[in-house]
N, C-alpha and C positions, 0 to 999 in steps of 0.2 A: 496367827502366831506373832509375839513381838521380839522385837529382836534383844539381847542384851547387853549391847552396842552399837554405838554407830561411827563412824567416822567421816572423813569429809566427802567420802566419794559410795561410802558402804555402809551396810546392815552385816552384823553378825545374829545368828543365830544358833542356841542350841539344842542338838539331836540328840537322841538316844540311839549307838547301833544297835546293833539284832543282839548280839554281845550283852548291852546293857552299858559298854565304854559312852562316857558323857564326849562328841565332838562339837568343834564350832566351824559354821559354816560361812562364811565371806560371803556376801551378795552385792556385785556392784550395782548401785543406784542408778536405776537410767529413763532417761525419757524418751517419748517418741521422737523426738529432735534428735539425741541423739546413740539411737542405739547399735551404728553401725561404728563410733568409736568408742562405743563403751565395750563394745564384746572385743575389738581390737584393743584397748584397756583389758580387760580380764583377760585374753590371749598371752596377751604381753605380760603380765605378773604372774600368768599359772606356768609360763615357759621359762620364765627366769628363776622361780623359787622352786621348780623342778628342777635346778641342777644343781641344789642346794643340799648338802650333805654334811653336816656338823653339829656336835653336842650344843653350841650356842647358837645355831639358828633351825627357826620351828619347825618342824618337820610338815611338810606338807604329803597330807596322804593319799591325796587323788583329785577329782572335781566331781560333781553332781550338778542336775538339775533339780534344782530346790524352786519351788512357784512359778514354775517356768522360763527361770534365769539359771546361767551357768554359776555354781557356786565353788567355789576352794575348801577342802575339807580337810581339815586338821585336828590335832587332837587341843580339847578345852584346857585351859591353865587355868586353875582356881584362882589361884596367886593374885591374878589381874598382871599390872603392867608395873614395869619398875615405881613410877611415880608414886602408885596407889599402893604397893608391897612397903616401900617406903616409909610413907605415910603412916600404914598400922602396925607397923614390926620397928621394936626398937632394937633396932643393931650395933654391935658395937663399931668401932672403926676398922678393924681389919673386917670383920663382914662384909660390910662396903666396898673397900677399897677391893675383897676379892672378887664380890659383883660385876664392879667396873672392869679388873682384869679380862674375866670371861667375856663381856661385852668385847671388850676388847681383839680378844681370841677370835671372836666370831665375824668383827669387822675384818680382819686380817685376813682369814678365811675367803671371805666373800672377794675380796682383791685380789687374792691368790686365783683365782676362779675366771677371773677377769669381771666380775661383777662389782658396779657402782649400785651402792643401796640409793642413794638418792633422796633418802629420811629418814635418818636416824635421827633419833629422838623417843624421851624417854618412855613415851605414851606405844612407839613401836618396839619396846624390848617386853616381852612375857614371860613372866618368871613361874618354874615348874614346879610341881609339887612338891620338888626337893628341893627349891632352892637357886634351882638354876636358870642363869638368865637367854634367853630367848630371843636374837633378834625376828623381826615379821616385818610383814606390812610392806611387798616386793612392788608395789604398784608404780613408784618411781626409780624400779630398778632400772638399769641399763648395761648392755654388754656391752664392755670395752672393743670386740670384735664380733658383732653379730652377726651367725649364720642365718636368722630370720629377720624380713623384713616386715614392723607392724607400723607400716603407712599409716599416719592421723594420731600416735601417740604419744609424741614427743614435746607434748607442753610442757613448759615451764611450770611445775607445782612443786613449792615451798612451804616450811614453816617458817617463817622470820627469822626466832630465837634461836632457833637451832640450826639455821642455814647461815652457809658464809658470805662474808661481804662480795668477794667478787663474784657469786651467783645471784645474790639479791640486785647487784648495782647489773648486772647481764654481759658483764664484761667477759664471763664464761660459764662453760655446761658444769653440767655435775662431773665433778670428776671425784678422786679416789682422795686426792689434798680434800677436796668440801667436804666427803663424809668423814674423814680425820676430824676437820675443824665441828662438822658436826655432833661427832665421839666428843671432841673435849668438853663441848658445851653438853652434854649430856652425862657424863662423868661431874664435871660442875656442881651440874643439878643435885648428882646423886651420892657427892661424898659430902 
Protein backbone atom coordinates (compact mmCIF):
# COMPACT_ATOMS: atom_id res chain seq x y z
CA UNK A 1 0.00 0.00 0.00
CA UNK A 2 1.34 3.60 -0.63
CA UNK A 3 0.63 6.08 1.42
CA UNK A 4 -1.06 9.49 0.23
CA UNK A 5 1.23 11.36 2.14
CA UNK A 6 4.15 11.88 3.74
CA UNK A 7 5.51 14.30 6.05
CA UNK A 8 8.82 14.71 7.75
CA UNK A 9 8.62 12.16 10.32
CA UNK A 10 5.14 10.19 8.66
CA UNK A 11 3.32 8.20 6.13
CA UNK A 12 -0.42 8.77 5.78
CA UNK A 13 -2.59 6.28 4.61
CA UNK A 14 -5.98 5.57 3.51
CA UNK A 15 -8.55 3.00 4.77
CA UNK A 16 -11.72 2.06 4.15
CA UNK A 17 -13.94 1.22 7.53
CA UNK A 18 -16.22 -1.66 7.66
CA UNK A 19 -18.80 1.31 7.27
CA UNK A 20 -17.39 2.17 3.89
CA UNK A 21 -16.24 5.86 5.86
CA UNK A 22 -12.83 6.76 3.78
CA UNK A 23 -10.01 7.40 7.21
CA UNK A 24 -6.45 8.43 7.25
CA UNK A 25 -4.12 6.68 9.10
CA UNK A 26 -0.71 8.39 10.51
CA UNK A 27 2.26 6.08 10.61
CA UNK A 28 5.49 7.30 12.19
CA UNK A 29 8.50 6.61 10.16
CA UNK A 30 10.93 4.60 12.09
CA UNK A 31 14.12 2.97 12.00
CA UNK A 32 15.75 0.22 13.79
CA UNK A 33 18.02 2.93 15.44
CA UNK A 34 15.43 4.49 16.44
CA UNK A 35 12.23 2.85 17.55
CA UNK A 36 12.28 3.20 21.12
CA UNK A 37 11.68 7.08 20.48
CA UNK A 38 9.79 6.87 17.82
CA UNK A 39 6.79 4.88 19.51
CA UNK A 40 7.75 7.48 22.63
CA UNK A 41 7.06 10.11 19.39
CA UNK A 42 3.74 8.54 18.57
CA UNK A 43 2.98 8.12 22.52
CA UNK A 44 3.32 11.62 22.83
CA UNK A 45 1.19 12.93 19.83
CA UNK A 46 -1.68 10.34 20.19
CA UNK A 47 -1.90 11.51 24.08
CA UNK A 48 -1.91 15.12 23.35
CA UNK A 49 -4.31 15.22 20.40
CA UNK A 50 -6.60 12.91 22.54
CA UNK A 51 -7.39 15.69 24.74
CA UNK A 52 -8.39 17.55 21.88
CA UNK A 53 -11.98 18.45 21.45
CA UNK A 54 -12.88 21.23 18.95
CA UNK A 55 -14.82 22.14 15.60
CA UNK A 56 -11.21 23.41 14.32
CA UNK A 57 -9.09 20.77 15.44
CA UNK A 58 -9.16 17.12 13.63
CA UNK A 59 -10.77 14.90 15.47
CA UNK A 60 -8.72 12.05 16.38
CA UNK A 61 -10.57 8.77 16.51
CA UNK A 62 -8.56 6.24 18.06
CA UNK A 63 -5.05 4.31 17.15
CA UNK A 64 -4.40 0.95 15.20
CA UNK A 65 -1.84 -1.06 14.29
CA UNK A 66 -1.40 -0.67 10.67
CA UNK A 67 1.94 -2.99 9.09
CA UNK A 68 2.88 -3.38 12.36
CA UNK A 69 3.33 0.09 13.61
CA UNK A 70 1.02 2.00 15.82
CA UNK A 71 -1.04 4.35 13.69
CA UNK A 72 -3.49 7.52 14.58
CA UNK A 73 -6.72 7.21 12.81
CA UNK A 74 -8.87 10.02 11.85
CA UNK A 75 -11.23 10.86 9.64
CA UNK A 76 -9.71 11.67 5.67
CA UNK A 77 -10.28 15.52 4.58
CA UNK A 78 -10.69 15.65 0.89
CA UNK A 79 -10.07 19.20 0.87
CA UNK A 80 -6.18 18.52 1.49
CA UNK A 81 -4.50 21.25 3.64
CA UNK A 82 -5.22 24.93 3.71
CA UNK A 83 -2.16 25.54 1.21
CA UNK A 84 -3.50 23.18 -1.32
CA UNK A 85 -7.62 24.20 -0.61
CA UNK A 86 -6.09 27.62 -1.45
CA UNK A 87 -4.45 26.85 -4.29
CA UNK A 88 -7.68 25.37 -6.10
CA UNK A 89 -10.73 27.34 -4.72
CA UNK A 90 -10.92 30.73 -5.60
CA UNK A 91 -12.20 32.52 -2.58
CA UNK A 92 -13.20 35.68 -2.14
CA UNK A 93 -11.70 37.68 0.75
CA UNK A 94 -14.09 37.25 3.58
CA UNK A 95 -13.71 33.50 2.80
CA UNK A 96 -10.39 33.71 3.74
CA UNK A 97 -10.30 36.00 6.23
CA UNK A 98 -13.24 33.56 7.83
CA UNK A 99 -10.62 30.52 7.41
CA UNK A 100 -8.12 32.28 9.20
CA UNK A 101 -10.67 33.19 12.09
CA UNK A 102 -11.50 29.47 12.59
CA UNK A 103 -7.77 28.55 12.55
CA UNK A 104 -7.73 30.93 14.92
CA UNK A 105 -10.57 29.68 17.20
CA UNK A 106 -8.79 26.58 17.18
CA UNK A 107 -5.33 27.79 18.30
CA UNK A 108 -7.04 29.48 21.23
CA UNK A 109 -8.64 26.43 21.92
CA UNK A 110 -5.59 24.36 22.02
CA UNK A 111 -3.95 27.17 24.75
CA UNK A 112 -6.95 27.03 26.62
CA UNK A 113 -6.16 23.29 27.07
CA UNK A 114 -2.85 24.02 28.13
CA UNK A 115 -1.62 22.73 24.82
CA UNK A 116 1.48 24.28 22.84
CA UNK A 117 0.91 23.03 19.09
CA UNK A 118 4.46 23.52 18.45
CA UNK A 119 3.55 23.74 14.23
CA UNK A 120 1.46 25.39 13.03
CA UNK A 121 1.55 25.88 9.76
CA UNK A 122 -0.28 25.89 6.70
CA UNK A 123 0.42 22.31 5.50
CA UNK A 124 -0.87 21.30 9.29
CA UNK A 125 -4.49 22.85 8.98
CA UNK A 126 -7.01 20.33 6.99
CA UNK A 127 -9.90 21.69 5.62
CA UNK A 128 -13.39 19.57 5.88
CA UNK A 129 -15.67 18.69 3.50
CA UNK A 130 -17.52 21.70 4.49
CA UNK A 131 -15.09 23.98 4.48
CA UNK A 132 -13.91 23.93 7.64
CA UNK A 133 -10.48 24.42 8.70
CA UNK A 134 -8.75 21.76 10.84
CA UNK A 135 -5.80 22.20 12.83
CA UNK A 136 -3.47 18.37 13.09
CA UNK A 137 -0.23 17.25 13.03
CA UNK A 138 0.17 17.06 17.29
CA UNK A 139 3.56 15.52 16.94
CA UNK A 140 5.32 18.76 18.33
CA UNK A 141 2.62 19.28 20.77
CA UNK A 142 3.49 19.94 24.39
CA UNK A 143 1.59 20.29 27.76
CA UNK A 144 2.07 23.37 29.33
CA UNK A 145 1.67 20.98 32.73
CA UNK A 146 2.23 17.37 31.94
CA UNK A 147 0.83 14.67 33.83
CA UNK A 148 2.85 12.15 31.55
CA UNK A 149 6.43 11.79 31.23
CA UNK A 150 7.56 10.91 27.36
CA UNK A 151 11.43 10.76 28.19
CA UNK A 152 13.50 11.11 24.68
CA UNK A 153 10.94 13.43 23.02
CA UNK A 154 11.53 16.69 23.48
CA UNK A 155 13.70 17.63 20.30
CA UNK A 156 13.76 20.64 18.79
CA UNK A 157 11.72 20.21 15.48
CA UNK A 158 10.77 23.33 13.37
CA UNK A 159 9.64 24.63 10.23
CA UNK A 160 11.83 27.96 9.67
CA UNK A 161 9.07 29.96 7.86
CA UNK A 162 6.59 29.52 10.12
CA UNK A 163 8.58 29.32 13.40
CA UNK A 164 9.60 32.20 15.62
CA UNK A 165 12.74 33.85 15.82
CA UNK A 166 13.41 33.16 19.41
CA UNK A 167 12.72 29.37 18.99
CA UNK A 168 14.80 29.08 15.74
CA UNK A 169 17.82 31.48 17.47
CA UNK A 170 17.01 28.52 20.89
CA UNK A 171 16.81 31.41 23.07
CA UNK A 172 13.52 29.52 23.98
CA UNK A 173 10.88 26.43 23.83
CA UNK A 174 7.68 26.47 22.08
CA UNK A 175 5.64 28.35 23.82
CA UNK A 176 1.93 29.58 23.35
CA UNK A 177 3.74 33.50 21.93
CA UNK A 178 5.68 30.90 19.02
CA UNK A 179 2.55 29.26 17.89
CA UNK A 180 0.74 33.00 17.81
CA UNK A 181 3.75 34.09 15.81
CA UNK A 182 3.45 30.83 14.06
CA UNK A 183 -0.77 31.61 13.36
CA UNK A 184 0.42 34.96 11.87
CA UNK A 185 2.77 33.64 9.63
CA UNK A 186 0.17 31.28 8.47
CA UNK A 187 -2.71 33.70 8.18
CA UNK A 188 0.06 35.60 6.11
CA UNK A 189 0.25 32.87 3.81
CA UNK A 190 -3.29 32.46 3.57
CA UNK A 191 -5.15 35.74 3.24
Amino acid sequence: MIPFATGGFADIFGVRHRNGTLLAVKIPRLSSNDSDDGRKAAAHGIYNWSKCRHPNVHELLGFAIFHGRIGMVSPYESNGNVRYYLATNRLPIEARLKLCAEISEGVSYLHGIGIVHGDIKGNNVLISKHGTPKLTDFDNAELAESSLDFTGTGGLIFSPRWTAPEVILQSTGKTCESDVYSLGMTILASS
